[in-house]
VOMAR-329877 format. One record per residue (C-alpha): residue number from 1; residue in three letters; x, y, z. Coordinates in steps of 0.25 Angstrom, whole numbers, always signed. Example, Ala and Ser with C-alpha at 12.3 -4.5 7.8 and 13.67 -1.06 7.14 Angstrom:
! VOMAR-329877
1,ALA,+49,-18,+31
2,SER,+55,-4,+29
This chain:
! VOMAR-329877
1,UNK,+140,+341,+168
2,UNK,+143,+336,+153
3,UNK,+146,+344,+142
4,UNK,+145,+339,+126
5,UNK,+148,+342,+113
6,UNK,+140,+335,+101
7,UNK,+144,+336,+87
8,UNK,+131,+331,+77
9,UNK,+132,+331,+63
10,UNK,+122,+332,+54
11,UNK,+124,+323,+39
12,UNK,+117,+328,+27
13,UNK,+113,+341,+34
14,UNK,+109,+350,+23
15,UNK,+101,+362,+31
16,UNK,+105,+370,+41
17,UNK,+92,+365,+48
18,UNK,+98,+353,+51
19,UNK,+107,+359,+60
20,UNK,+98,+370,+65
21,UNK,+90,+357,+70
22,UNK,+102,+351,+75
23,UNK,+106,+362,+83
24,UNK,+91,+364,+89
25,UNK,+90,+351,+91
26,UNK,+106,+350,+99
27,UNK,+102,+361,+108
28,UNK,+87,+357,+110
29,UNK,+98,+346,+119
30,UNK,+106,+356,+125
31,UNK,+116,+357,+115
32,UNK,+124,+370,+111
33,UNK,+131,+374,+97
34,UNK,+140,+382,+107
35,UNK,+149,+378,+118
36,UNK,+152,+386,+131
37,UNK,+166,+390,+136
38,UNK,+170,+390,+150
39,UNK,+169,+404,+149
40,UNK,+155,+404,+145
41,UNK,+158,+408,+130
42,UNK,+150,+400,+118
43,UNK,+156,+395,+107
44,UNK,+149,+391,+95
45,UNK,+153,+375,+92
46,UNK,+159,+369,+77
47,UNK,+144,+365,+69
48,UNK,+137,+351,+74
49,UNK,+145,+354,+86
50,UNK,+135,+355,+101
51,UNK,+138,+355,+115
52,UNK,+131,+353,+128
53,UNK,+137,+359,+141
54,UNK,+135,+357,+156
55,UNK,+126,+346,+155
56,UNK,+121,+334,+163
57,UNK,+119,+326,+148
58,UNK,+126,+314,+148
59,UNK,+135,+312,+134
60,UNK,+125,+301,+130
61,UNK,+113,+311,+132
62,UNK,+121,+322,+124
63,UNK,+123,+312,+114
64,UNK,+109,+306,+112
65,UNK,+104,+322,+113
66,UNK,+113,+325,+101
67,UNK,+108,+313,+93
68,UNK,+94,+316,+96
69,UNK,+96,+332,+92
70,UNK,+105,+328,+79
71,UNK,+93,+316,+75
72,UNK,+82,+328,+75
73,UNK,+88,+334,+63
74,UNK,+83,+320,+53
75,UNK,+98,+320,+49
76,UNK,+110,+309,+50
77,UNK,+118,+313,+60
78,UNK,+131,+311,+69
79,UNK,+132,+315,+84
80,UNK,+145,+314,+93
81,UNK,+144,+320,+109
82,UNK,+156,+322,+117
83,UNK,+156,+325,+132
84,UNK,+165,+335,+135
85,UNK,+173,+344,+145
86,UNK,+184,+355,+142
87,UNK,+183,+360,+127
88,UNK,+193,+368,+119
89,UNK,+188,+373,+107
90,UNK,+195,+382,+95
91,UNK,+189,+393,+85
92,UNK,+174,+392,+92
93,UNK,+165,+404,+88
94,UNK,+160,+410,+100
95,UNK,+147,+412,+103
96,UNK,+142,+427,+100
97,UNK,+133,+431,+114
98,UNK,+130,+443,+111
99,UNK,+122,+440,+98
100,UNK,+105,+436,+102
Protein backbone atom coordinates (compact mmCIF):
# COMPACT_ATOMS: atom_id res chain seq x y z
CA UNK A 1 0.00 0.00 0.00
CA UNK A 2 1.06 3.68 -1.05
CA UNK A 3 0.59 6.67 0.60
CA UNK A 4 0.62 10.41 -0.89
CA UNK A 5 0.69 13.88 -0.16
CA UNK A 6 -0.35 16.54 -2.90
CA UNK A 7 0.17 19.99 -2.56
CA UNK A 8 -2.28 22.16 -5.19
CA UNK A 9 -2.20 25.79 -5.61
CA UNK A 10 -4.90 27.73 -6.58
CA UNK A 11 -3.55 31.43 -8.83
CA UNK A 12 -5.87 34.18 -8.63
CA UNK A 13 -8.23 32.49 -6.04
CA UNK A 14 -10.20 35.28 -4.90
CA UNK A 15 -13.22 33.34 -2.81
CA UNK A 16 -13.11 31.11 -0.33
CA UNK A 17 -15.42 28.83 -2.76
CA UNK A 18 -12.65 28.13 -4.67
CA UNK A 19 -11.09 26.26 -2.16
CA UNK A 20 -14.23 24.77 -0.76
CA UNK A 21 -14.55 23.34 -4.32
CA UNK A 22 -11.06 22.16 -4.15
CA UNK A 23 -11.34 20.47 -1.08
CA UNK A 24 -14.64 18.64 -2.14
CA UNK A 25 -13.46 17.88 -5.29
CA UNK A 26 -9.60 16.35 -3.38
CA UNK A 27 -11.74 14.24 -1.28
CA UNK A 28 -14.42 13.19 -3.74
CA UNK A 29 -10.62 11.23 -4.82
CA UNK A 30 -9.81 9.92 -1.58
CA UNK A 31 -7.85 12.70 -0.40
CA UNK A 32 -7.70 14.19 3.28
CA UNK A 33 -6.98 17.71 4.73
CA UNK A 34 -5.57 15.60 7.78
CA UNK A 35 -2.96 12.99 8.22
CA UNK A 36 -2.98 9.97 10.44
CA UNK A 37 -0.19 9.13 13.08
CA UNK A 38 0.78 5.86 13.78
CA UNK A 39 -1.14 6.05 16.87
CA UNK A 40 -4.30 6.67 15.14
CA UNK A 41 -4.27 10.68 16.12
CA UNK A 42 -5.26 13.29 13.11
CA UNK A 43 -3.59 16.27 12.49
CA UNK A 44 -4.84 19.01 10.34
CA UNK A 45 -2.29 19.66 7.25
CA UNK A 46 -0.51 23.30 6.31
CA UNK A 47 -3.46 25.03 3.43
CA UNK A 48 -3.35 23.30 -0.19
CA UNK A 49 -1.68 20.60 1.68
CA UNK A 50 -3.78 16.59 1.06
CA UNK A 51 -2.98 13.30 1.73
CA UNK A 52 -3.90 9.72 0.80
CA UNK A 53 -2.98 6.81 3.00
CA UNK A 54 -2.99 2.95 2.65
CA UNK A 55 -3.83 2.92 -0.66
CA UNK A 56 -3.53 0.68 -3.91
CA UNK A 57 -3.27 4.12 -6.14
CA UNK A 58 -0.41 4.25 -8.09
CA UNK A 59 1.57 7.81 -7.80
CA UNK A 60 0.81 8.39 -11.52
CA UNK A 61 -3.23 7.91 -10.52
CA UNK A 62 -2.69 10.11 -7.33
CA UNK A 63 -1.31 12.70 -9.55
CA UNK A 64 -3.74 12.54 -12.64
CA UNK A 65 -6.62 12.60 -9.55
CA UNK A 66 -5.24 15.64 -8.13
CA UNK A 67 -5.05 17.48 -11.68
CA UNK A 68 -8.37 16.43 -12.45
CA UNK A 69 -9.94 17.51 -8.78
CA UNK A 70 -7.61 21.05 -8.96
CA UNK A 71 -9.02 21.46 -12.89
CA UNK A 72 -12.79 21.46 -11.59
CA UNK A 73 -12.33 24.67 -9.81
CA UNK A 74 -12.00 26.79 -13.61
CA UNK A 75 -8.82 28.23 -12.05
CA UNK A 76 -4.90 27.99 -13.28
CA UNK A 77 -3.27 25.82 -11.11
CA UNK A 78 -0.02 23.93 -9.95
CA UNK A 79 -0.15 20.39 -8.49
CA UNK A 80 3.11 18.38 -7.16
CA UNK A 81 2.49 14.49 -5.60
CA UNK A 82 5.05 12.75 -3.64
CA UNK A 83 4.88 9.06 -2.54
CA UNK A 84 5.78 8.65 0.77
CA UNK A 85 6.71 6.42 3.91
CA UNK A 86 7.78 7.72 7.36
CA UNK A 87 6.84 11.36 8.13
CA UNK A 88 7.99 13.63 10.80
CA UNK A 89 6.00 16.74 11.20
CA UNK A 90 6.38 19.96 13.75
CA UNK A 91 3.52 22.41 15.23
CA UNK A 92 0.50 20.24 13.28
CA UNK A 93 -2.89 21.12 15.05
CA UNK A 94 -4.42 18.12 16.07
CA UNK A 95 -7.61 17.20 14.92
CA UNK A 96 -10.37 17.99 17.71
CA UNK A 97 -12.57 14.43 17.99
CA UNK A 98 -14.78 15.24 20.22
CA UNK A 99 -16.46 18.20 18.21
CA UNK A 100 -19.55 16.60 15.57
Amino acid sequence: MSSYLARVELYEATEEENYDELHAAMQERGFLLQIKADDGTFYWLPDGTFVIQDTDMTLAAAHDAAVAAAGQTDLEFSVMVVEFGDTQWTNLEQVDTTQN
